[in-house]
C-alpha positions as CSV (number, residue, x, y, z in Angstrom):
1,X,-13.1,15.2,44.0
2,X,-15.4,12.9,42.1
3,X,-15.0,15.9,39.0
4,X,-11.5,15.1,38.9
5,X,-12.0,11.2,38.8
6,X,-14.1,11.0,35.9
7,X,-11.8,13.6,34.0
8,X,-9.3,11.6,35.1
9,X,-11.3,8.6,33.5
10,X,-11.9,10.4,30.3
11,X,-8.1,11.2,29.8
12,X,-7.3,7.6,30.2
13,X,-9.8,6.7,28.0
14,X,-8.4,8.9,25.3
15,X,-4.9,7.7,26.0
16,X,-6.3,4.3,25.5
17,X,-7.8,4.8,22.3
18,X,-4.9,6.1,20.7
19,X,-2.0,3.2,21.7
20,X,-4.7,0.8,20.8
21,X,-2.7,-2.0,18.8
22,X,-3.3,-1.8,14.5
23,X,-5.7,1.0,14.9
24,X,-5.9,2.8,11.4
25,X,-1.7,1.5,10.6
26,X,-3.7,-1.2,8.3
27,X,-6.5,-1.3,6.3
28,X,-9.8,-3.2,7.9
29,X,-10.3,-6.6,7.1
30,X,-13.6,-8.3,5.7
31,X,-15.3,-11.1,7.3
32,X,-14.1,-12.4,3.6
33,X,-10.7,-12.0,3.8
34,X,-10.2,-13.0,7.2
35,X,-11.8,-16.9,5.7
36,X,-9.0,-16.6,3.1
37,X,-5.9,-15.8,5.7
38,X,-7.4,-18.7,7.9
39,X,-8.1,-21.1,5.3
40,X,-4.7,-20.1,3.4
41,X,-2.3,-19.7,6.5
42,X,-4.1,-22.3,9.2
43,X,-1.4,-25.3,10.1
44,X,-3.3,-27.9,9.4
45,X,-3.3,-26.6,5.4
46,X,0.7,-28.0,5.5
47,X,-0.9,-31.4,5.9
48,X,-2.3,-31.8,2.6
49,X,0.8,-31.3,1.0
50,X,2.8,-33.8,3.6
51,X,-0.2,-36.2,2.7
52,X,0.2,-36.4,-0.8
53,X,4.1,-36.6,-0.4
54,X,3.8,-40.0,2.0
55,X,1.3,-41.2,-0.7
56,X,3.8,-40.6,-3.4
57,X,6.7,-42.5,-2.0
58,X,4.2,-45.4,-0.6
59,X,2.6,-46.2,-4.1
60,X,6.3,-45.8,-5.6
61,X,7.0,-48.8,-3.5
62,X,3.8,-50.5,-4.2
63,X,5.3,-50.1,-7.7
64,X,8.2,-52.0,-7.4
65,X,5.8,-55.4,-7.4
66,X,6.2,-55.1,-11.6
67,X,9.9,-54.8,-10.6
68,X,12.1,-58.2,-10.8
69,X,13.5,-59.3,-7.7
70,X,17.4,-60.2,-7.0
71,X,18.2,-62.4,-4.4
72,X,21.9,-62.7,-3.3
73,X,22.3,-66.3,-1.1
74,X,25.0,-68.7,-0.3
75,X,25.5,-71.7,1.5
76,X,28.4,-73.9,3.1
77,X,27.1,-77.0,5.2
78,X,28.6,-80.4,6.1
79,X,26.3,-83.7,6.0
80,X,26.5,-86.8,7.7
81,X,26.0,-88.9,4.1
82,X,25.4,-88.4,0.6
83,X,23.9,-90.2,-2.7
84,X,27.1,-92.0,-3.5
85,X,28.0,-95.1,-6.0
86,X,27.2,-98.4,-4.2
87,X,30.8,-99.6,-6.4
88,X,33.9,-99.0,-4.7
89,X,37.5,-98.4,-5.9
90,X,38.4,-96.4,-8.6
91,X,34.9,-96.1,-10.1
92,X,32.7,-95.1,-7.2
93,X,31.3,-91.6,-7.6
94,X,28.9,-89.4,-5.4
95,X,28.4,-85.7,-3.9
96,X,31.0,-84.6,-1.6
97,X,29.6,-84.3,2.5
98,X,31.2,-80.7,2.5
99,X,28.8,-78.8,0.2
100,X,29.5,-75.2,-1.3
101,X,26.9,-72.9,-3.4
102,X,26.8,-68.8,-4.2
103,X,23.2,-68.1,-5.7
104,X,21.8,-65.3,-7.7
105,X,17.8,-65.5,-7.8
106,X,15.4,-63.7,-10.0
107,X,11.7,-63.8,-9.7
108,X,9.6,-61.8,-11.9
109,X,5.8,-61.0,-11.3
110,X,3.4,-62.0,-14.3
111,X,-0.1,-62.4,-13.0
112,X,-1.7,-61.6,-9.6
113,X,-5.2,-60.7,-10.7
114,X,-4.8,-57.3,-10.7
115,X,-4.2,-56.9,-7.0
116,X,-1.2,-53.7,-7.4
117,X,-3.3,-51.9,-9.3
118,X,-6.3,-51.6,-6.5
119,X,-3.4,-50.9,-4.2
120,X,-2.2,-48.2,-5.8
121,X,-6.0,-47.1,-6.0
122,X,-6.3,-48.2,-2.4
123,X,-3.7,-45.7,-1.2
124,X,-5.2,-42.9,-3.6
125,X,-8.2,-42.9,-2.4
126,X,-7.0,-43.3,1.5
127,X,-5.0,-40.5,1.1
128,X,-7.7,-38.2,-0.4
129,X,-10.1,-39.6,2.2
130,X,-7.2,-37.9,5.0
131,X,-6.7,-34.5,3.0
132,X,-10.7,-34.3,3.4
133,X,-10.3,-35.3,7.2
134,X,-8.3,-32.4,7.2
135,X,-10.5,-30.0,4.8
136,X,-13.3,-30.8,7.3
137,X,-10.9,-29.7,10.6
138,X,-10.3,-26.6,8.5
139,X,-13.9,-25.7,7.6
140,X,-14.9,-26.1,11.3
141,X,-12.8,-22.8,11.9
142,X,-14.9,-20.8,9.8
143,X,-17.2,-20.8,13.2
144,X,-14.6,-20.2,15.1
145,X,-13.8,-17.2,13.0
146,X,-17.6,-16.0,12.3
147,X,-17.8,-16.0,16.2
148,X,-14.8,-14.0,17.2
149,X,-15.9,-11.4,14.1
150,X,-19.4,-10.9,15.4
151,X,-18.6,-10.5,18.8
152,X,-16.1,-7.6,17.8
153,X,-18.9,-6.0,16.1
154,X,-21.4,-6.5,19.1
155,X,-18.9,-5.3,21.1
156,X,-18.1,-1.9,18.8
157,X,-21.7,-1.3,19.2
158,X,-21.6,-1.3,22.6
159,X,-19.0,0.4,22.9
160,X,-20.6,3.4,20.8
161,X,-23.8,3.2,22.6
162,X,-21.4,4.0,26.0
163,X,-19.6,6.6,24.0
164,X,-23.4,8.5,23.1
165,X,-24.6,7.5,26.4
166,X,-21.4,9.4,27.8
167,X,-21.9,12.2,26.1
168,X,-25.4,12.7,27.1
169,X,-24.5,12.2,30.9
170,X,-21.9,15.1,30.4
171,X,-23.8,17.5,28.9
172,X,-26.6,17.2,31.5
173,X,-23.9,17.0,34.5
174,X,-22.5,20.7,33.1
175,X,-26.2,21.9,33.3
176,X,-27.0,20.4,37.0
177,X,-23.4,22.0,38.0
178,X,-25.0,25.3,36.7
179,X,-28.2,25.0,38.6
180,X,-25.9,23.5,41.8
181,X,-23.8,26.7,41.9
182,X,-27.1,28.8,41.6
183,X,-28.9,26.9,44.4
184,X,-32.2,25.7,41.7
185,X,-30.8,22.3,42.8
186,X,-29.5,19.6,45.1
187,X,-25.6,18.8,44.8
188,X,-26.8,15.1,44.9
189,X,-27.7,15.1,41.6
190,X,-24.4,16.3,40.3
191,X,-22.6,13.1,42.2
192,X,-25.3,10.9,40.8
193,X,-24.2,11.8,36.8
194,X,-20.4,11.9,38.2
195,X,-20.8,8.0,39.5
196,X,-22.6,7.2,36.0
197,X,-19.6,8.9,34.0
198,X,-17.0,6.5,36.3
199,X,-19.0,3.5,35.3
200,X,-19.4,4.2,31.7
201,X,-15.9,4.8,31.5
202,X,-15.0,0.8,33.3
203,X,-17.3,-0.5,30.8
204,X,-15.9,1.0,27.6
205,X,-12.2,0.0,29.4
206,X,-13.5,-3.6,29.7
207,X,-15.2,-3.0,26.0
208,X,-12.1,-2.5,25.1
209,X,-10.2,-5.4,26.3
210,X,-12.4,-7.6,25.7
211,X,-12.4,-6.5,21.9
212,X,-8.6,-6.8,22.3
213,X,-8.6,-10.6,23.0
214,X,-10.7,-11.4,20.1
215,X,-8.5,-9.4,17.1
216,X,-5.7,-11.5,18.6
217,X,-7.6,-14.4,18.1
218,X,-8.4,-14.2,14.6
219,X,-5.1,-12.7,14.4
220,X,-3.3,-16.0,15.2
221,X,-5.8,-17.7,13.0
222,X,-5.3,-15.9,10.3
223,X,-1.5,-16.7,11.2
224,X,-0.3,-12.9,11.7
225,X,1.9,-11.8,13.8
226,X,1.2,-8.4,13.7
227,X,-1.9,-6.9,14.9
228,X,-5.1,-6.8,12.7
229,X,-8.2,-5.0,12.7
230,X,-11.9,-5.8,11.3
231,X,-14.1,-3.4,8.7
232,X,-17.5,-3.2,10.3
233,X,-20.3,-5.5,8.3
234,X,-23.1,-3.9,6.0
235,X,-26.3,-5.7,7.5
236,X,-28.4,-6.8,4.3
237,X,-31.4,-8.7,3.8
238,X,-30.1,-11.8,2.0
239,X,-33.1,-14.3,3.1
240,X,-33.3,-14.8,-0.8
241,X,-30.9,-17.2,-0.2
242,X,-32.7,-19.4,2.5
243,X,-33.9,-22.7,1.0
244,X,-36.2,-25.3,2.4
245,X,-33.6,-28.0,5.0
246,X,-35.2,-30.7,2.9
247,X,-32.7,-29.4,-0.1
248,X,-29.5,-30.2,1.4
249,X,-26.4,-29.3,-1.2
250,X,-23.1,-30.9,-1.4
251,X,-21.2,-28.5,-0.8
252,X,-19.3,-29.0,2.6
253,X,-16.5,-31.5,3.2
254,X,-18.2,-34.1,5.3
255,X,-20.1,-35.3,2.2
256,X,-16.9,-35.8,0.5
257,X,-15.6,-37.2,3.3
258,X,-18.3,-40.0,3.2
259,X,-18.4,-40.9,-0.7
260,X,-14.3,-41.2,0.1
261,X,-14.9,-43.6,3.1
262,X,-17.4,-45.5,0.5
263,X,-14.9,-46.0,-2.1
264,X,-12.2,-46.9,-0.2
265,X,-14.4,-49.9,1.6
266,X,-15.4,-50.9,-2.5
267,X,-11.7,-51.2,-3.0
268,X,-11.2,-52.6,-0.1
269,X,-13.6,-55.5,-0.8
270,X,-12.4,-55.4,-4.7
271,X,-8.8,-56.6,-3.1
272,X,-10.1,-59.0,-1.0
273,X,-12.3,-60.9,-4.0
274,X,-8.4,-60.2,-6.1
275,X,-6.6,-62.4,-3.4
276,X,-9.0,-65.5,-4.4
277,X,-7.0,-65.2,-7.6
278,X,-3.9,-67.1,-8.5
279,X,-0.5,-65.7,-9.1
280,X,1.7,-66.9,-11.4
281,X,5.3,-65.8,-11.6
282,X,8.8,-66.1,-13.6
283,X,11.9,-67.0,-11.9
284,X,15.6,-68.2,-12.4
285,X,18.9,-68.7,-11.0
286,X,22.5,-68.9,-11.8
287,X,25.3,-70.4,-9.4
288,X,28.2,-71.7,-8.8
289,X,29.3,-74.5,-5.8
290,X,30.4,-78.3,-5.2
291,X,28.2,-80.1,-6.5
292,X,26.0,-78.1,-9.0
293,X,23.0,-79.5,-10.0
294,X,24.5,-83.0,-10.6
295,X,24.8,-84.8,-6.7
296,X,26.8,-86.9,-8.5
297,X,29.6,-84.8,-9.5
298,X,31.8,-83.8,-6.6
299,X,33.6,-81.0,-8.9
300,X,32.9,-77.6,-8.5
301,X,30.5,-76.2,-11.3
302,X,28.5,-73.6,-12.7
303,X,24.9,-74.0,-13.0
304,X,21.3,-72.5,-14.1
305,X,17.6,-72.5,-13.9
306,X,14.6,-71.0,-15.4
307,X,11.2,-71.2,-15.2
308,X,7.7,-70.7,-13.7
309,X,5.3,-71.2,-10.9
310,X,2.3,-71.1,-9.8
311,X,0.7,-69.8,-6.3
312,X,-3.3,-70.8,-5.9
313,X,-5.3,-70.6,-2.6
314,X,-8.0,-73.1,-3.6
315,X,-10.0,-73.1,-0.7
316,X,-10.3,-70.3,2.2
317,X,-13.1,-71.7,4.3
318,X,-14.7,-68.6,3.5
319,X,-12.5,-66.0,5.1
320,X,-12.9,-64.2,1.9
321,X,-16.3,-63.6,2.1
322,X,-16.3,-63.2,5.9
323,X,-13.8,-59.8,4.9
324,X,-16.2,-59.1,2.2
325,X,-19.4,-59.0,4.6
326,X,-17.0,-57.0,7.1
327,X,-16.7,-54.4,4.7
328,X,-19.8,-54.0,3.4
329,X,-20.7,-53.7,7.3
330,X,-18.6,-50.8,7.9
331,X,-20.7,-49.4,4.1
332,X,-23.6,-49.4,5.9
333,X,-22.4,-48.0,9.3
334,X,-20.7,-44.6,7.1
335,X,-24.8,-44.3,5.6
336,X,-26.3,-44.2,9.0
337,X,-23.3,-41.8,10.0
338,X,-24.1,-39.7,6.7
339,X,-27.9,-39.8,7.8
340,X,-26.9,-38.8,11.1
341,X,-24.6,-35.6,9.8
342,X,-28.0,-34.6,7.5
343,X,-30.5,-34.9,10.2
344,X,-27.9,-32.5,12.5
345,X,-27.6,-30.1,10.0
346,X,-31.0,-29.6,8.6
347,X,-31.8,-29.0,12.8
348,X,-29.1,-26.2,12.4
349,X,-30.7,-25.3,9.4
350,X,-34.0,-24.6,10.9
351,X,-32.6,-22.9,14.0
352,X,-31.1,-20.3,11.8
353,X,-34.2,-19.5,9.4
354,X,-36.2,-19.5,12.9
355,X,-33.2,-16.9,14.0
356,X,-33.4,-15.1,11.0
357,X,-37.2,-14.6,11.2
358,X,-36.9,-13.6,14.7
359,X,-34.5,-11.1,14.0
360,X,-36.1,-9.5,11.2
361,X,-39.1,-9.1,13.1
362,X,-37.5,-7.5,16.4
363,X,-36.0,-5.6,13.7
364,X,-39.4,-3.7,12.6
365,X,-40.4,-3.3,16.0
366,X,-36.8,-2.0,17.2
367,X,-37.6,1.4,15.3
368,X,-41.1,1.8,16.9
369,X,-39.7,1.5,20.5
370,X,-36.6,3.6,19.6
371,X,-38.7,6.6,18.7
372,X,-41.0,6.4,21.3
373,X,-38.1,6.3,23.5
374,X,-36.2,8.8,22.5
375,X,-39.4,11.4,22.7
376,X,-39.7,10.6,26.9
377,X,-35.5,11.3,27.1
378,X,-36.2,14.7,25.6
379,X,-38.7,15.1,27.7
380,X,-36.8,13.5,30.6
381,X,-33.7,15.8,29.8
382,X,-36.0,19.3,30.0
383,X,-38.0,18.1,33.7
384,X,-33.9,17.7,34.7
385,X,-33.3,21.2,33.4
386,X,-36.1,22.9,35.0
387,X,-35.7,20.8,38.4
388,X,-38.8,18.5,38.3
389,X,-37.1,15.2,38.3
390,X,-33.9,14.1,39.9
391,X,-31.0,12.8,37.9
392,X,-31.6,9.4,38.5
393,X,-35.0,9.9,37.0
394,X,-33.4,11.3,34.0
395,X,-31.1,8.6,34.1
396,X,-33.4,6.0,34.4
397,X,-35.5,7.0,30.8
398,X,-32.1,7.5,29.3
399,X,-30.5,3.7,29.9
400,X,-33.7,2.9,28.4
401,X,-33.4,4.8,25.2
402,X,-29.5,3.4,25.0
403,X,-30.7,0.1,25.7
404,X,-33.4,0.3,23.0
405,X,-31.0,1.7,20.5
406,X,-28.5,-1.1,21.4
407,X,-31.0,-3.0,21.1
408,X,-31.6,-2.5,17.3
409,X,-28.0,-2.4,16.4
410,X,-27.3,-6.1,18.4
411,X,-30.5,-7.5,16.3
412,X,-29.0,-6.0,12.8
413,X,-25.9,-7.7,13.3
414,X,-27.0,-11.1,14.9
415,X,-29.4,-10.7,12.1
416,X,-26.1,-11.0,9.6
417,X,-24.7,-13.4,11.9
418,X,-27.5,-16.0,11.6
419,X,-27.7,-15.8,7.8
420,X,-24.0,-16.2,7.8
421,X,-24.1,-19.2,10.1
422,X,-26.7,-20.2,8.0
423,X,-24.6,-19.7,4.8
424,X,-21.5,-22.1,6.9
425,X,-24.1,-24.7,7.7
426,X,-25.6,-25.0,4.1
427,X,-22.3,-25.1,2.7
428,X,-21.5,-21.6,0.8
429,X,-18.1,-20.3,1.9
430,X,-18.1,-17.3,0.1
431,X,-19.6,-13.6,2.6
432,X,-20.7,-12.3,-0.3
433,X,-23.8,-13.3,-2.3
């Protein structure tokens, strides 16, 4: 009965294999080109382009301050008295108490101390400083996608380690069903490799599944609807490429983001020492009511004005400077945030050079114990054949020689997974050196 399970098991297996979603219908995808779909496809990427449309129409209407300005007013009233002629009779004169004007006003900007200009560059810059809010969201994915990546390939590995690992249980179950029939040995040990096969088989399903989950993660990353697969990684020894965490480069987002934050506060304080300044401007107006500009005349009449005024805030009690201290303030709250980001990343830094050092040397002793291990299997695997040992012996210095060759492979690639988490920390976006 327990034959016809794990055959069973193996059938399904194969089955599996083959409806597995993408498999060989595409070509593999590198850790490289997965970044590119992400960055390229990722929702957030729409952003910068809806950013730099808002700042388009905002500084269009920051614009319009050079512009003149029309103003449309009129006005009817009624007043109890008016400047009138103290004669009376036929030559007293004065402004009528029911009063009628239709204005057109025009005011002109000449001088504000430059205070358009900074906010054109005020909304520049804060617009830049948002598409780099957004740059930063989109480089935090590249962990996102570095994990999901590794984990498929940890998870292939295992997955081929169960795959040898079954193989080996098989070919030593047909020889114990041999010496079974014959009577050289117990049946127990026959049920023994039949109970391993069933368990290798769950694990490589779960394997499996669990591999699944992750394509479809970087899958809807990546913005695909259709189902992706991953090439496998060529471990190489890039540790040329590690640097001390005292040399920091430039080359991720956040430090961007921070000189953006610095020069919008400059500007910011530029405007506020620009609203101390006076503003002079141009204005006129043309009209037509009862009276015009002559309260004498009770007639209706056309009229006009021109000329200029000026607008000067002598004396603030210091709320200028107050702003200006308030700004400088929030200057030297982004450094201590900037100081903060360094410190945190040179500790990442140093975790990953200490990761990659560890790695490298489980690495050398990997092939030592793998050796060594496969010699007491061999031996294991002839003491089964000849009836000295039970299965579960064999069994026992087999998972050992699986485990030390999944062993090596998991340290090769978390080997290229620290330098490339190192590579995302540092700044270098590109997989390839």
């Amino acid at each position: 009965m327990k034959m016809i399970l794990y055959k069973c098991s193996a059938l399904l297996l194969v089955c599996f294999a083959l409806i597995e979603p993408g498999y060989g219908q595409d070509a593999k995808l590198s850790l490289e080109q997965i970044h590119e779909e992400v960055q390229q496809n990722y929702p957030l990427i729409k952003g910068k382009e809806l950013l730099h449309k808002q700042s388009g129409l905002s500084i269009e209407n920051i614009k319009t301050a050079y512009l003149p300005k029309l103003y449309a007013n009129g006005k009817m009233s009624y007043q109890s008295d008016v400047t009138s002629s103290p004669l009376s009779g036929a030559g007293s004169f004065g402004a009528p108490k029911e009063q009628f004007s239709l204005n057109l006003d025009v005011e002109q900007l000449i001088y504000n101390g430059g205070r358009t200009k900074s906010q054109i560059k005020l909304d520049q810059i804060s617009t830049e400083v948002e598409v780099t809010d957004l740059e930063v969201k989109m480089y935090e994915l590249r962990k996102r996608v570095n994990d999901a990546y590794f984990t498929i390939l940890l998870l292939r590995q295992s997955n081929q380690v169960l795959l040898e690992k079954r193989k080996s249980v098989d070919a030593s179950l047909q020889q114990v069903h041999s010496a079974v029939k014959n009577g050289a040995m117990a049946a127990f040990n026959a049920k023994v490799l039949e109970s391993e096969l069933l368990l290798i088989d769950q694990q490589i399903n779960e394997i499996k599944f669990v591999e699944r989950t992750s394509l479809e993660t970087l899958a809807e990353l990546m913005g695909r609807d259709d189902d992706i697969d991953v090439e496998d990684l060529d471990v190489k020894d890039e540790s040329d490429l590690i640097v001390s965490v005292n040399e920091l480069r430039e080359d991720r987002p956040e430090y961007k983001w921070y000189k953006g934050q610095n020069l919008l506060l400059d500007e910011k304080i530029e405007i506020t020492k620009k609203d101390r300044f006076p503003v002079i401007t141009a204005f006129g107006q043309v009209g037509y009511g009862q009276p015009g500009y002559n309260q004498l005349n009770d007639d209706f009449d056309s009229y006009y004005m021109i000329g200029a005024k000026l607008s000067w805030n002598i004396f603030d009690w210091k709320s200028s400077k107050r702003s200006q201290r308030k700004y400088q303030y929030q200057k030297d709250l982004v450094a201590t945030q900037l100081s903060s980001f360094q410190k945190n990343q040179k500790l990442e830094l140093r975790k990953e050079i200490n990761n990659i050092s560890k790695f490298k040397i489980l690495l050398e002793q990997d092939d030592a114990i793998v050796s060594l291990q496969e010699e007491v299997t061999q031996s294991s695997s002839s003491q089964l054949d000849n009836g000295v040992i039970t299965s579960s012996d064999y069994l026992e210095d087999l998972n050992k020689e699986i485990q030390a060759k999944l062993n090596r492979r998991y340290h090769e690639i978390q080997l290229s997974q620290a330098i490339r988490e190192y590579k995302r920390i540092l700044g270098i976006t590109n997989t390839k050196i």
